[in-house]
C-alpha positions as semicolon CSV with decimal commas, in nm:
position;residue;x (nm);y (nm);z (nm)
1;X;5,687;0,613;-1,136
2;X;5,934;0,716;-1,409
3;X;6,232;0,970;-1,362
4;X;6,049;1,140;-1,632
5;X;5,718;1,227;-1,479
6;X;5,890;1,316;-1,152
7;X;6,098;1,546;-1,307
8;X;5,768;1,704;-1,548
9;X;5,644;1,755;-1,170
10;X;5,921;1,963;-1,097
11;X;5,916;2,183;-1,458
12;X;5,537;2,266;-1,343
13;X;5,667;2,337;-1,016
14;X;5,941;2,590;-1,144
15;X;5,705;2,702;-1,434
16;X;5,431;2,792;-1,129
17;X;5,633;3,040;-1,032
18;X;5,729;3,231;-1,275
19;X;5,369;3,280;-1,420
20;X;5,023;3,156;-1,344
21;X;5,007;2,751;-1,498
22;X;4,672;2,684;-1,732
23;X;4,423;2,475;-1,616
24;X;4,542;2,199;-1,827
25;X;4,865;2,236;-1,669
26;X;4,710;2,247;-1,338
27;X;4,566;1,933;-1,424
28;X;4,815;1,770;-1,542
29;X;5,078;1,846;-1,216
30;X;4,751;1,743;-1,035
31;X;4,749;1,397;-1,156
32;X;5,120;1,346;-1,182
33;X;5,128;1,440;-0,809
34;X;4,885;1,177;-0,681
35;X;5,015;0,927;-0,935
36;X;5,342;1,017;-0,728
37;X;5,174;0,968;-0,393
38;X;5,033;0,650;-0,493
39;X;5,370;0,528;-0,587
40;X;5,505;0,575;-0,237
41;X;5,233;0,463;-0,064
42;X;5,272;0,137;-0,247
43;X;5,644;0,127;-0,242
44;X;5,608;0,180;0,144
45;X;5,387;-0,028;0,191
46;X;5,591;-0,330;0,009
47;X;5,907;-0,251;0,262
48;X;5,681;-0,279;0,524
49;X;5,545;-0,653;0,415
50;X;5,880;-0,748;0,414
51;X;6,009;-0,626;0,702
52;X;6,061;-0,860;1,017
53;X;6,104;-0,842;1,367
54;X;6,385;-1,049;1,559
55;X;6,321;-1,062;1,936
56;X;6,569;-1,149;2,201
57;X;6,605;-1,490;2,120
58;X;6,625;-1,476;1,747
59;X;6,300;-1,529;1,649
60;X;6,160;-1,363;1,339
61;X;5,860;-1,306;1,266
62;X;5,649;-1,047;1,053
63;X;5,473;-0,701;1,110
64;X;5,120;-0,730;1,186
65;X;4,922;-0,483;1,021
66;X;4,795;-0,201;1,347
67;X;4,439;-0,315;1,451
């Protein structure tokens, strides 16, 4: 996600407290929030399929996905 929708997020944020937002504006901080969510989860989720375990002996080896 760009540095621009993050920081329309936060304008939506600030303007949501000074007055009531529309529903469009609603709407939109609605969608740029789970477009933001998504983004981490996927982020996260690529750090995670890269990340590797060395045991005692110096093995490496993966992360299994939690059954």
């Amino acid at each position: 996600m760009d540095e621009r929708k993050v920081q329309r997020i936060n304008e939506l944020t600030r303007i949501s407290r000074e007055r009531e937002l529309t529903e469009e504006e609603q709407q939109e901080r609605q969608a740029l929030r789970m477009e933001y969510v998504e983004s981490v989860k996927k982020n996260l989720a690529a750090q995670l399929n890269s990340t590797v375990v060395v045991d005692e002996k110096g093995h490496r080896r993966p992360l299994r996905p939690k059954k």
